[in-house]
PQR file with spaces between the fields and no chain letter, atoms N, CA, C, O and H, PARSE charges and radii, in Angstrom:
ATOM       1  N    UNK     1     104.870  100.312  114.835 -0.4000 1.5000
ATOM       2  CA   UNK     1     104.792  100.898  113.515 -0.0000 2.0000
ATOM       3  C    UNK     1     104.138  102.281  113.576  0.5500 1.7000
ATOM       4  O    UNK     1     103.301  102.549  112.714 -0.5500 1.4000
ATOM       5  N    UNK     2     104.446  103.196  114.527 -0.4000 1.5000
ATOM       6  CA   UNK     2     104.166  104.291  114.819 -0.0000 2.0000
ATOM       7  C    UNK     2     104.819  105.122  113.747  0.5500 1.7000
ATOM       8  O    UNK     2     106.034  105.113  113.551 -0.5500 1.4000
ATOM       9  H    UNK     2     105.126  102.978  115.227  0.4000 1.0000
ATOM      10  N    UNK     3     103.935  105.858  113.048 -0.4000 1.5000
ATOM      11  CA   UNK     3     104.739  106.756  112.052 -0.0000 2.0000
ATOM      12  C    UNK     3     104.699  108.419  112.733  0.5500 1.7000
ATOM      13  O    UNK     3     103.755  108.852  113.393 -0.5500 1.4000
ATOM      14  H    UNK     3     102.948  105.865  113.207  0.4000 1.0000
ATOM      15  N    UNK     4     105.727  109.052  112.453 -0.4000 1.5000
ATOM      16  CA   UNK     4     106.407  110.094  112.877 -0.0000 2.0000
ATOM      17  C    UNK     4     106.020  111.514  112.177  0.5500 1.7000
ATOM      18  O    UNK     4     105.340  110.937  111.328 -0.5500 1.4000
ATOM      19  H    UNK     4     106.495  108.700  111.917  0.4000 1.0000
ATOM      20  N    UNK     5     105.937  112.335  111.962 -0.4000 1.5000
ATOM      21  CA   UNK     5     106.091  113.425  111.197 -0.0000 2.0000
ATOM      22  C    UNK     5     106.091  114.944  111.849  0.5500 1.7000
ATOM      23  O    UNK     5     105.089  115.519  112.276 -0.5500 1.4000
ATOM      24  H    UNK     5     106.490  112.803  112.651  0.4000 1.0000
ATOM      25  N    UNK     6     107.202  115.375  111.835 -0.4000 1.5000
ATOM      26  CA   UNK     6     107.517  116.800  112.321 -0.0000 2.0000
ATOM      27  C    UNK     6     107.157  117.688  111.392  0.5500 1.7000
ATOM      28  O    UNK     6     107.324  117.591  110.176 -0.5500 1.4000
ATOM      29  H    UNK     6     108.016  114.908  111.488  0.4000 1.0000
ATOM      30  N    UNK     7     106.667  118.545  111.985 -0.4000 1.5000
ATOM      31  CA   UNK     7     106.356  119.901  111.158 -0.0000 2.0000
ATOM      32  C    UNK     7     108.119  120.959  111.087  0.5500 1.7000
ATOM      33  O    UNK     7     108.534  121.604  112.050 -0.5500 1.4000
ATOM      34  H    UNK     7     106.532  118.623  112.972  0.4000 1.0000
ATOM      35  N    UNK     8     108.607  120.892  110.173 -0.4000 1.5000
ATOM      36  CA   UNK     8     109.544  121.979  109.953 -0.0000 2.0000
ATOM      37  C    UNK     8     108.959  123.524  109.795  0.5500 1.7000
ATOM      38  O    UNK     8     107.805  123.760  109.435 -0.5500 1.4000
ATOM      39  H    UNK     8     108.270  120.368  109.391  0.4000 1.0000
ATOM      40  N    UNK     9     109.919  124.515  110.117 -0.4000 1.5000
ATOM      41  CA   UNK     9     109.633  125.345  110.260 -0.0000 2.0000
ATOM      42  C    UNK     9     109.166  125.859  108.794  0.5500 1.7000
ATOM      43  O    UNK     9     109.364  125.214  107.764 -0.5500 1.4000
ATOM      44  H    UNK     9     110.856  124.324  110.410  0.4000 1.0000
ATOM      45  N    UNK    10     108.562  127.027  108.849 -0.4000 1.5000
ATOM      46  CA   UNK    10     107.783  127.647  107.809 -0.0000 2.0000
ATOM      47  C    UNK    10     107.108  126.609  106.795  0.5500 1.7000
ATOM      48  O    UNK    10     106.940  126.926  105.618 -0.5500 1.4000
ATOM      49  H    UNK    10     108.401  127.551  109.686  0.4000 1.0000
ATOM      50  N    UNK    11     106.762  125.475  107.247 -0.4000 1.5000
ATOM      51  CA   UNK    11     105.676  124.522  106.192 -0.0000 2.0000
ATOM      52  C    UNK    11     104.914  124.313  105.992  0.5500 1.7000
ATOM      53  O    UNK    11     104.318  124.052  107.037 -0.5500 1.4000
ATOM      54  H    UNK    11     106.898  125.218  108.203  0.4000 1.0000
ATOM      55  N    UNK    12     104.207  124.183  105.042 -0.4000 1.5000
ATOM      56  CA   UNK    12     102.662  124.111  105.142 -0.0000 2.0000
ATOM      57  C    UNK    12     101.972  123.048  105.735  0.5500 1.7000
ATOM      58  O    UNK    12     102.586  122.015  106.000 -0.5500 1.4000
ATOM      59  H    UNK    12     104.692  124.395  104.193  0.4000 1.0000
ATOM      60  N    UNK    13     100.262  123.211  106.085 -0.4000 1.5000
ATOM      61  CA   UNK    13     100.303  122.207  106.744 -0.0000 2.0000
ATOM      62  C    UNK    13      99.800  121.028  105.543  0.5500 1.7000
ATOM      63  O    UNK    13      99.963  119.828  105.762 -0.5500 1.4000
ATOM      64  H    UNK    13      99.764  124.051  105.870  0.4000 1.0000
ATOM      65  N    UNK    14      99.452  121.309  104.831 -0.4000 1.5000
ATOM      66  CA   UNK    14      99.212  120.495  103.297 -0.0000 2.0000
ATOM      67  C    UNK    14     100.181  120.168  103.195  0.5500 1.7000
ATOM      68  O    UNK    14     100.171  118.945  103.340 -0.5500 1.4000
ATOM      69  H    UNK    14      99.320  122.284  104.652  0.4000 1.0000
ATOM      70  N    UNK    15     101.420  120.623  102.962 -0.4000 1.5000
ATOM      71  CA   UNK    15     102.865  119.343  102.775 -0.0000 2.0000
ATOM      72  C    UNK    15     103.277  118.452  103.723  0.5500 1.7000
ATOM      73  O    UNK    15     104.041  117.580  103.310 -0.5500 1.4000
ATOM      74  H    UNK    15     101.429  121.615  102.843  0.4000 1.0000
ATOM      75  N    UNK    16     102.870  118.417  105.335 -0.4000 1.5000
ATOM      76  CA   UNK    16     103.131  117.877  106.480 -0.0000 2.0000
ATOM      77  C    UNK    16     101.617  116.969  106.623  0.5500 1.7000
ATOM      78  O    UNK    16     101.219  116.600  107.728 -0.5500 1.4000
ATOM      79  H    UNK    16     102.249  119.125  105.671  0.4000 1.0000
ATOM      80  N    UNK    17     100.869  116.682  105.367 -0.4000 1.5000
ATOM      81  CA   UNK    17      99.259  115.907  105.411 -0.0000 2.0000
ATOM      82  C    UNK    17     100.270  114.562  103.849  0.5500 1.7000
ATOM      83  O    UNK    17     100.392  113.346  103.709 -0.5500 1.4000
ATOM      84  H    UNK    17     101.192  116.982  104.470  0.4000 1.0000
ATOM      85  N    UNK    18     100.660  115.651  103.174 -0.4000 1.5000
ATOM      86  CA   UNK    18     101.090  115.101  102.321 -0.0000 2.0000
ATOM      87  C    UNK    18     102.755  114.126  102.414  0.5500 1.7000
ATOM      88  O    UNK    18     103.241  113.498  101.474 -0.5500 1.4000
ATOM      89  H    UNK    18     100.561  116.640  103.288  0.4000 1.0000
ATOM      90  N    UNK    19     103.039  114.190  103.079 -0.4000 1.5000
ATOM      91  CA   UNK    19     104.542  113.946  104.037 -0.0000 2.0000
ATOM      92  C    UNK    19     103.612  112.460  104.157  0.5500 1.7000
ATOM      93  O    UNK    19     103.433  111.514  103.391 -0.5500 1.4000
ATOM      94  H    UNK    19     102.644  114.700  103.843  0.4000 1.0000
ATOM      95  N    UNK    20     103.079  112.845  105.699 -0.4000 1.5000
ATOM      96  CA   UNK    20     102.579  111.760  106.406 -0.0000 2.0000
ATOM      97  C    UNK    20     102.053  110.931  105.641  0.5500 1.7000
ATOM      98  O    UNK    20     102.568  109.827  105.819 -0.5500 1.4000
ATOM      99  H    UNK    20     103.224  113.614  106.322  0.4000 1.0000
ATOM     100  N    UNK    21     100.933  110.920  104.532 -0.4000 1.5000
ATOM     101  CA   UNK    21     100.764  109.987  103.927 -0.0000 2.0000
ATOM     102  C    UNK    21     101.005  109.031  102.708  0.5500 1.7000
ATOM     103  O    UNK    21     100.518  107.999  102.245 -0.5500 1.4000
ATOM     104  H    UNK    21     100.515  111.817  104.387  0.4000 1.0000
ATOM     105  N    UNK    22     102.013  109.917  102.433 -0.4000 1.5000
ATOM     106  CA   UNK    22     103.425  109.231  102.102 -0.0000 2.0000
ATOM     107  C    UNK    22     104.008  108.083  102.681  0.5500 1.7000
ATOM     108  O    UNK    22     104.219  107.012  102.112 -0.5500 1.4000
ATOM     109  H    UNK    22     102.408  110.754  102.810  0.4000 1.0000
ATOM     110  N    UNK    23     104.287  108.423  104.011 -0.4000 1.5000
ATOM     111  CA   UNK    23     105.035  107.461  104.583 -0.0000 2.0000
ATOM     112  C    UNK    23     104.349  106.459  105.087  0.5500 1.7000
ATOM     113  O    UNK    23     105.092  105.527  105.392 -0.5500 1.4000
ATOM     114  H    UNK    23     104.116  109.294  104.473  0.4000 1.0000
ATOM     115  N    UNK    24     102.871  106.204  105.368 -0.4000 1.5000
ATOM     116  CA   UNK    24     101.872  105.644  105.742 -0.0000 2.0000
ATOM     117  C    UNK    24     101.878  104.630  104.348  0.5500 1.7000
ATOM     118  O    UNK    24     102.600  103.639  104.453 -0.5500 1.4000
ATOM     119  H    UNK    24     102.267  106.961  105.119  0.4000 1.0000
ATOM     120  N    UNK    25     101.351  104.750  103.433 -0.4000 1.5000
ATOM     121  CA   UNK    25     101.205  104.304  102.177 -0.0000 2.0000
ATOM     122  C    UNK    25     102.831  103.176  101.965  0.5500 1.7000
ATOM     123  O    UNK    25     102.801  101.976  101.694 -0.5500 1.4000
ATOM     124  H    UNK    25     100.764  105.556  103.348  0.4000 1.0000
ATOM     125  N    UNK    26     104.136  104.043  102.194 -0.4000 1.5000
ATOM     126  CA   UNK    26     105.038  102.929  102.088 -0.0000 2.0000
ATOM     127  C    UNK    26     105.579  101.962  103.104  0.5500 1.7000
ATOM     128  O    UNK    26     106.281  100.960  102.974 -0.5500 1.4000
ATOM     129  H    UNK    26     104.161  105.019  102.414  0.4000 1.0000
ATOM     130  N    UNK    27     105.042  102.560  104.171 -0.4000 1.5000
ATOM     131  CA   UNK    27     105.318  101.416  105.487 -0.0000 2.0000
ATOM     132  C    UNK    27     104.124  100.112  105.672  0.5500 1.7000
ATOM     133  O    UNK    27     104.064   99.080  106.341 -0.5500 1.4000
ATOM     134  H    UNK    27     104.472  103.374  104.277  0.4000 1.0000
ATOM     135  N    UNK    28     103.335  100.738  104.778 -0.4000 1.5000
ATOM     136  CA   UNK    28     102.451   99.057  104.317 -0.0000 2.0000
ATOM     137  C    UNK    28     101.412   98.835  105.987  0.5500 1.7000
ATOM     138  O    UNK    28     100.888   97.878  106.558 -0.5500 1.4000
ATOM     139  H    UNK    28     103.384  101.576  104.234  0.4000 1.0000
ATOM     140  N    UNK    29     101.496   99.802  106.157 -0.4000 1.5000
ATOM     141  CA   UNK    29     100.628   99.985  107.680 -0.0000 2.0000
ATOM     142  C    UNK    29      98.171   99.833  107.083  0.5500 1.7000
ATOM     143  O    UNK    29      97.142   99.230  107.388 -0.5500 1.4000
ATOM     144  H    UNK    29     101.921  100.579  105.693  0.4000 1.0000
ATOM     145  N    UNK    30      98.642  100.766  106.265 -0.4000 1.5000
ATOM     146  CA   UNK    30      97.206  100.325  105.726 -0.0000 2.0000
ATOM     147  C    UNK    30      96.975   99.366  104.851  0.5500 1.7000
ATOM     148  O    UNK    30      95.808   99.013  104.682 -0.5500 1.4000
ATOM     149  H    UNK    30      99.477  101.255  106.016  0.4000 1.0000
ATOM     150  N    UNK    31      97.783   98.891  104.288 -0.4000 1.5000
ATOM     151  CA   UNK    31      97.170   97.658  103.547 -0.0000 2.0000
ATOM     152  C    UNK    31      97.083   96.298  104.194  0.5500 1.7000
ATOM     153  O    UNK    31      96.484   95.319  103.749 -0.5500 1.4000
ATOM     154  H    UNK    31      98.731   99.178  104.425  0.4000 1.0000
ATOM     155  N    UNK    32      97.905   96.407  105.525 -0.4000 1.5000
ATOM     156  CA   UNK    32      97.361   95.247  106.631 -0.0000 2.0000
ATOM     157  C    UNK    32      96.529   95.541  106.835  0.5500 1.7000
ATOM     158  O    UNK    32      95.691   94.795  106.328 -0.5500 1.4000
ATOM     159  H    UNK    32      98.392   97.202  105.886  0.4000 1.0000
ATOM     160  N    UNK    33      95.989   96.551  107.528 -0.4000 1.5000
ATOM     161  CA   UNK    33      94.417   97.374  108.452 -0.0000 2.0000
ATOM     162  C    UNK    33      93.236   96.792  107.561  0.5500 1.7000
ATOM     163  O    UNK    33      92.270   96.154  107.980 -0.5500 1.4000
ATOM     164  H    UNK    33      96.670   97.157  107.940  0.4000 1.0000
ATOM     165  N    UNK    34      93.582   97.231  105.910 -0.4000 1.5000
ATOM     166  CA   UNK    34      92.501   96.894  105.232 -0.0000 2.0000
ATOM     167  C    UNK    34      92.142   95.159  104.825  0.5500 1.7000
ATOM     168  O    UNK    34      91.031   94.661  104.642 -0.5500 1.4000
ATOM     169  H    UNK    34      94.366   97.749  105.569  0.4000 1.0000
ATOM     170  N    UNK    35      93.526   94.475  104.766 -0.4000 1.5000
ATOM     171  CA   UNK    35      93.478   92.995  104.801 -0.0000 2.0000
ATOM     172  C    UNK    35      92.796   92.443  105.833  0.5500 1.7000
ATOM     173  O    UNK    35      91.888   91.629  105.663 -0.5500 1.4000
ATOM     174  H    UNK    35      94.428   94.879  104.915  0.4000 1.0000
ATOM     175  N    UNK    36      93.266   92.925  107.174 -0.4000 1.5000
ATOM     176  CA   UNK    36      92.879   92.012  108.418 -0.0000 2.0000
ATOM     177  C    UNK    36      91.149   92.738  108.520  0.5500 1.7000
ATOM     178  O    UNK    36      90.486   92.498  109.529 -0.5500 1.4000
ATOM     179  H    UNK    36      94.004   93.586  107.312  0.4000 1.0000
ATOM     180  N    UNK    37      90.644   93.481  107.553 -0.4000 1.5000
ATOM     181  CA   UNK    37      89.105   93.435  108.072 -0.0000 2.0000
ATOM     182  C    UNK    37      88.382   93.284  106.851  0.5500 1.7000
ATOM     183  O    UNK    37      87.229   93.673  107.036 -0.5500 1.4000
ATOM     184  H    UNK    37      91.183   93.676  106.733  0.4000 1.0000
ATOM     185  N    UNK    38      88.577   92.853  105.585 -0.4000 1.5000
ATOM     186  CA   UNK    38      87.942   91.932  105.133 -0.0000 2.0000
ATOM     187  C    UNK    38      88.500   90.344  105.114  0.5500 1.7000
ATOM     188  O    UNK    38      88.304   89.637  104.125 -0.5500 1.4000
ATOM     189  H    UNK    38      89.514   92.537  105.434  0.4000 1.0000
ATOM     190  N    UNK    39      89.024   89.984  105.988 -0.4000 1.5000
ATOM     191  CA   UNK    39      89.189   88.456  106.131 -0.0000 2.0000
ATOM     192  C    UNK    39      87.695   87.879  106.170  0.5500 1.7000
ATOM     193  O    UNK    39      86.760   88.352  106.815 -0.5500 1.4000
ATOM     194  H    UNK    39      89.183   90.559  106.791  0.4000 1.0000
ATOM     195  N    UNK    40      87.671   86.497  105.150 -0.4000 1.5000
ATOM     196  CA   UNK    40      87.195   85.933  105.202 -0.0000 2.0000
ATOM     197  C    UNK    40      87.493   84.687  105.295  0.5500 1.7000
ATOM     198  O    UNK    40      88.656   84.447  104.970 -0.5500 1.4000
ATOM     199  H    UNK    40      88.430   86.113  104.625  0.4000 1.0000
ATOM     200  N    UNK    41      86.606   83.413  105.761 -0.4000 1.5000
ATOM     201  CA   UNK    41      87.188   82.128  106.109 -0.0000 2.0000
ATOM     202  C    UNK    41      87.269   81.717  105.189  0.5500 1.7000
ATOM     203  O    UNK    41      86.583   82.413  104.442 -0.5500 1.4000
ATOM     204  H    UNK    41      85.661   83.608  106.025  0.4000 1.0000
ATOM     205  N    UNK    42      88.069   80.308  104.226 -0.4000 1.5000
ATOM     206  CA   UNK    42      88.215   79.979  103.509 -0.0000 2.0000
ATOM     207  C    UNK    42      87.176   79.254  103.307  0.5500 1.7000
ATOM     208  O    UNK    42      86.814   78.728  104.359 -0.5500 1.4000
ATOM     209  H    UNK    42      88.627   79.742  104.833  0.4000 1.0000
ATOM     210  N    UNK    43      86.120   78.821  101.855 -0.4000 1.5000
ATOM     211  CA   UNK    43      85.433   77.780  102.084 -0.0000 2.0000
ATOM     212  C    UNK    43      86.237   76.999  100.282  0.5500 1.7000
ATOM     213  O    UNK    43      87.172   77.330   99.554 -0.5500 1.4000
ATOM     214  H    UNK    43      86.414   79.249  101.000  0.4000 1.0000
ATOM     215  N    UNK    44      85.004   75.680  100.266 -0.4000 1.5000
ATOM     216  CA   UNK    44      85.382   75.005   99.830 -0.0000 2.0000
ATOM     217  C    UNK    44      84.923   75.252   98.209  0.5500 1.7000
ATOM     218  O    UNK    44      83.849   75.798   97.957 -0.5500 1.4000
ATOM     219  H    UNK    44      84.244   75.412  100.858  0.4000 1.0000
ATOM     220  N    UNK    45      85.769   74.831   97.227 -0.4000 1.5000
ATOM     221  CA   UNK    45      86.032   75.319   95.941 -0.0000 2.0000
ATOM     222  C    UNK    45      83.926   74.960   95.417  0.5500 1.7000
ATOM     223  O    UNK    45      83.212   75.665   94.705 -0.5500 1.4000
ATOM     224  H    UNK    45      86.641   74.387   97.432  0.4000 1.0000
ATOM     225  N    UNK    46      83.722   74.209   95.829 -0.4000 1.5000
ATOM     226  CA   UNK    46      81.891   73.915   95.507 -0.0000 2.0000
ATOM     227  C    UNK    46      80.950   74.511   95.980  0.5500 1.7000
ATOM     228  O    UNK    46      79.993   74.732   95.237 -0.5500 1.4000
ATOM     229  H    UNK    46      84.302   73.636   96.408  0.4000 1.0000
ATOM     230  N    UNK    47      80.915   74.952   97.330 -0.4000 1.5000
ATOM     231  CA   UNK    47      80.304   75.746   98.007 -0.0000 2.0000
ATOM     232  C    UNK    47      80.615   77.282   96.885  0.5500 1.7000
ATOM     233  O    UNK    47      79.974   77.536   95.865 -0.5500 1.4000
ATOM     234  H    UNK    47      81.692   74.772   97.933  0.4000 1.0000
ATOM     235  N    UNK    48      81.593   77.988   97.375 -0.4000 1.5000
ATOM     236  CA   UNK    48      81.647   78.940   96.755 -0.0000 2.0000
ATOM     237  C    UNK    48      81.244   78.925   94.638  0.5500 1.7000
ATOM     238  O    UNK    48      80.896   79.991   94.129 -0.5500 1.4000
ATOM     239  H    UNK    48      82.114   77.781   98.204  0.4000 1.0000
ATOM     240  N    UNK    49      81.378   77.586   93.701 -0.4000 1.5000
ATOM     241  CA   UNK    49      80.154   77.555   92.634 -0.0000 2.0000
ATOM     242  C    UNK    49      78.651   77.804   93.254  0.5500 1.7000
ATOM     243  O    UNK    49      78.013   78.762   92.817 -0.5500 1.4000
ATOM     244  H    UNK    49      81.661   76.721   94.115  0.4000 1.0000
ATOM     245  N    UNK    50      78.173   77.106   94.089 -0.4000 1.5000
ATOM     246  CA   UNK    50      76.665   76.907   94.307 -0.0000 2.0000
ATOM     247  C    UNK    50      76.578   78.499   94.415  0.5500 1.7000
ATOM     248  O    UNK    50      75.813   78.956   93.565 -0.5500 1.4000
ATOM     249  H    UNK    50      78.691   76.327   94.444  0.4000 1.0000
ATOM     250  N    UNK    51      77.004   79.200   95.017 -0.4000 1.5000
ATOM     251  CA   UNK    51      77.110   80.601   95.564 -0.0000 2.0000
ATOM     252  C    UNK    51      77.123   81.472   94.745  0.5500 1.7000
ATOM     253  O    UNK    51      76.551   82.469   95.186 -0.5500 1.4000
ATOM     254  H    UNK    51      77.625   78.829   95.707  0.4000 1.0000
ATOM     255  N    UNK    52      77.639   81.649   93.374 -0.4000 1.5000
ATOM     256  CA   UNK    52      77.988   81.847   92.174 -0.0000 2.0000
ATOM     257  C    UNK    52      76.992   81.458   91.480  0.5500 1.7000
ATOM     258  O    UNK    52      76.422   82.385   90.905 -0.5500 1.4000
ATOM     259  H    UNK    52      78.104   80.839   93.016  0.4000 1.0000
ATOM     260  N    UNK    53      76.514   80.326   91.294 -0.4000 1.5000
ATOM     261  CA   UNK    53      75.382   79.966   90.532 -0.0000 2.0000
ATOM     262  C    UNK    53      74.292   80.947   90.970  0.5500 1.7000
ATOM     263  O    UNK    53      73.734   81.693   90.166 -0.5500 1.4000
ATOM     264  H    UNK    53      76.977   79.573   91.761  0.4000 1.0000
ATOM     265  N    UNK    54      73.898   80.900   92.809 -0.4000 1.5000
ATOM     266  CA   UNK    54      72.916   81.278   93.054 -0.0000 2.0000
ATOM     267  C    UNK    54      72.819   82.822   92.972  0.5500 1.7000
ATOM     268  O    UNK    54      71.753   83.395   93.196 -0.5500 1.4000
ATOM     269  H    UNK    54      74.351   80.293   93.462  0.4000 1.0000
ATOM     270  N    UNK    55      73.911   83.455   92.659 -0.4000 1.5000
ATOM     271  CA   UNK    55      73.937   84.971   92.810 -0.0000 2.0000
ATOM     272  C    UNK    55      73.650   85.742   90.833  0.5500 1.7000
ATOM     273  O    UNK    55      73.408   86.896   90.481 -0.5500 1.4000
ATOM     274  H    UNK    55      74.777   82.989   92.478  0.4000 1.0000
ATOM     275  N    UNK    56      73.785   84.782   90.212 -0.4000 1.5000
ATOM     276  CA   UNK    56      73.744   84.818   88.863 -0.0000 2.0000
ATOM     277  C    UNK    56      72.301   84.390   88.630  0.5500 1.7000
ATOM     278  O    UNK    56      71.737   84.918   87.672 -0.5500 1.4000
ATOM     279  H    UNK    56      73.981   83.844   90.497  0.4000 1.0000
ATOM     280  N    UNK    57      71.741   83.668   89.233 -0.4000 1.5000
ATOM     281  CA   UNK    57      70.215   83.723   89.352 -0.0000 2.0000
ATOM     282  C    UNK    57      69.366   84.412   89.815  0.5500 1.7000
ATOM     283  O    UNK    57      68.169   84.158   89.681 -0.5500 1.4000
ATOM     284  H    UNK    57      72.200   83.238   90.011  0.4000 1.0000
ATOM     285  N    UNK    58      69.908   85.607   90.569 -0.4000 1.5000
ATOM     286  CA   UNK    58      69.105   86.294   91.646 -0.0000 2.0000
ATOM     287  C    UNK    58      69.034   87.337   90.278  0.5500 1.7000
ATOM     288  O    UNK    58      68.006   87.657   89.680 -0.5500 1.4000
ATOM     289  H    UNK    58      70.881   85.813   90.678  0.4000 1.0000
ATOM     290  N    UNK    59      70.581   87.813   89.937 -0.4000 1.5000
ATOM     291  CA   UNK    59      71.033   88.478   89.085 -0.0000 2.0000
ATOM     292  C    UNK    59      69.997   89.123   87.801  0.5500 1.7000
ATOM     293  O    UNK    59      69.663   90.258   87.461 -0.5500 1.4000
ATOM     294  H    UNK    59      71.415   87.553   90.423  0.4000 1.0000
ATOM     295  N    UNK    60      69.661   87.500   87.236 -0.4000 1.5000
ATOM     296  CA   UNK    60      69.328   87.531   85.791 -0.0000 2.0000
ATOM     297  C    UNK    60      67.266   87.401   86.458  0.5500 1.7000
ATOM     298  O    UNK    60      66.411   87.552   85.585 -0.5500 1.4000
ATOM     299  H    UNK    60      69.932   86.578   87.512  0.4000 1.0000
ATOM     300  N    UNK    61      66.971   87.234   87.382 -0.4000 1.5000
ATOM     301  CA   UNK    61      65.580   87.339   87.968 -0.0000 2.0000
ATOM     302  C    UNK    61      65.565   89.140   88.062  0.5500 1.7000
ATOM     303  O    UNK    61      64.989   89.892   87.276 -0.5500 1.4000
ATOM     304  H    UNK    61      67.666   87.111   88.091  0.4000 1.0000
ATOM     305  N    UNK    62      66.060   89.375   88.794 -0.4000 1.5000
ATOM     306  CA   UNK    62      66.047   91.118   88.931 -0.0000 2.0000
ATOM     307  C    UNK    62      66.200   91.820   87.718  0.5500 1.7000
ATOM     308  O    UNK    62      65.534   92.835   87.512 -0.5500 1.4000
ATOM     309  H    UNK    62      66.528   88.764   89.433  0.4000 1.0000
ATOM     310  N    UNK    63      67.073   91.353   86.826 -0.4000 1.5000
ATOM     311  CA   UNK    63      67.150   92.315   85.582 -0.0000 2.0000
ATOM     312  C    UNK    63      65.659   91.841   84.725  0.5500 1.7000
ATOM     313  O    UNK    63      65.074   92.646   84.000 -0.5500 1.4000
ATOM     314  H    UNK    63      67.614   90.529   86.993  0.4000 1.0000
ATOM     315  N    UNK    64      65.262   90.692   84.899 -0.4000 1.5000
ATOM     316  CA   UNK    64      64.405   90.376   83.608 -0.0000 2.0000
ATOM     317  C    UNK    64      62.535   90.964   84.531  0.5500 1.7000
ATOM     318  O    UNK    64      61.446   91.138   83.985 -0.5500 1.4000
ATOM     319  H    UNK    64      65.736   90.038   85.488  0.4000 1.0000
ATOM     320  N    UNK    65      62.883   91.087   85.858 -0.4000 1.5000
ATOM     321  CA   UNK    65      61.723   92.055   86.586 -0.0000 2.0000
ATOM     322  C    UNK    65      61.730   93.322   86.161  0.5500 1.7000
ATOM     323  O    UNK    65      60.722   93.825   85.664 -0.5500 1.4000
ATOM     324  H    UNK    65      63.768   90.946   86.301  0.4000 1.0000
ATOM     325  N    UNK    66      63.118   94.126   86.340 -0.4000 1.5000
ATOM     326  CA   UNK    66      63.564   95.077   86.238 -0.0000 2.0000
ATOM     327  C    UNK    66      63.101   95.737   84.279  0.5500 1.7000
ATOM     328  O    UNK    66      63.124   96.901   83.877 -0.5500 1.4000
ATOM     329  H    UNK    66      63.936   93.718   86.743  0.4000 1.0000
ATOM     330  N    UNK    67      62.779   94.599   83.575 -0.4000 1.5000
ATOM     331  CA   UNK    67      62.751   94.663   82.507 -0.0000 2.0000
ATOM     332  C    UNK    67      61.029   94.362   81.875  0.5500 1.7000
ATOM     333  O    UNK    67      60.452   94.406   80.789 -0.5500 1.4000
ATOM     334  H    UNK    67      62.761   93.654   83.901  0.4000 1.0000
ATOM     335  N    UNK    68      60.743   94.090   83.102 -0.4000 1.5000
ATOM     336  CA   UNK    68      59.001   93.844   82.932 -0.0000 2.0000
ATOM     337  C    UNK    68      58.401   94.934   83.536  0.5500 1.7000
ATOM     338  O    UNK    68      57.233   95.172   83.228 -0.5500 1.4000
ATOM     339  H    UNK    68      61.212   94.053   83.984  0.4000 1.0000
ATOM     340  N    UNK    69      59.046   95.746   84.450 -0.4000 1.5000
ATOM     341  CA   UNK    69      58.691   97.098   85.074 -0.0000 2.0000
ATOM     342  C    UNK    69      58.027   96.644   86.474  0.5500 1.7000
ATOM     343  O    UNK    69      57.252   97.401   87.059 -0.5500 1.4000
ATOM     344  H    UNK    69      59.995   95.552   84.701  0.4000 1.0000
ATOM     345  N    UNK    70      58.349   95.444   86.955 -0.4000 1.5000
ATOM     346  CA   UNK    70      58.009   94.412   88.335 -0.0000 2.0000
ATOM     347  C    UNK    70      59.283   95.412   89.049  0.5500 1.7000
ATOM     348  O    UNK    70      60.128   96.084   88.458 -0.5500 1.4000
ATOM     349  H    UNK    70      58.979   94.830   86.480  0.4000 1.0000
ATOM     350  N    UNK    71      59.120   95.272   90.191 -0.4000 1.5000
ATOM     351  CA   UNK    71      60.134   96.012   91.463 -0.0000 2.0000
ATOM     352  C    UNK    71      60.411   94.239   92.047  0.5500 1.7000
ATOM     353  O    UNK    71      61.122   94.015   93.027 -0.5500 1.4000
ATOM     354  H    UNK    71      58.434   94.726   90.671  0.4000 1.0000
């Protein structure tokens, strides 16, 4: 999935930046790159509540510090 781009004669090099990532964008080359590095493992539908619960607690502790003038 090597993408290509020739410079034609008299072109700018801003249209040959703009070319290339063009064709980058529709050959779907970066939106694998960016998939395959936030993979995460799947977990289980409860684990990920407890996780949720506990991040909504950290959440509403920091704002109500944040709101007492506590760091």
């Amino acid at each position: 999935m090597v993408q290509v781009t020739r410079k034609d004669e008299r072109e700018a090099n801003e249209n040959i930046i703009r070319r290339f990532n063009r064709k980058m964008l529709q050959s779907g080359v970066l939106s694998v790159a960016k998939a395959s590095q936030r993979f995460n493992k799947p977990i289980s539908k409860s684990e990920r509540r407890s996780k949720a619960i506990i991040r909504r607690e950290r959440r509403a502790e920091k704002s109500a510090k944040m709101r007492l003038g506590i760091r």
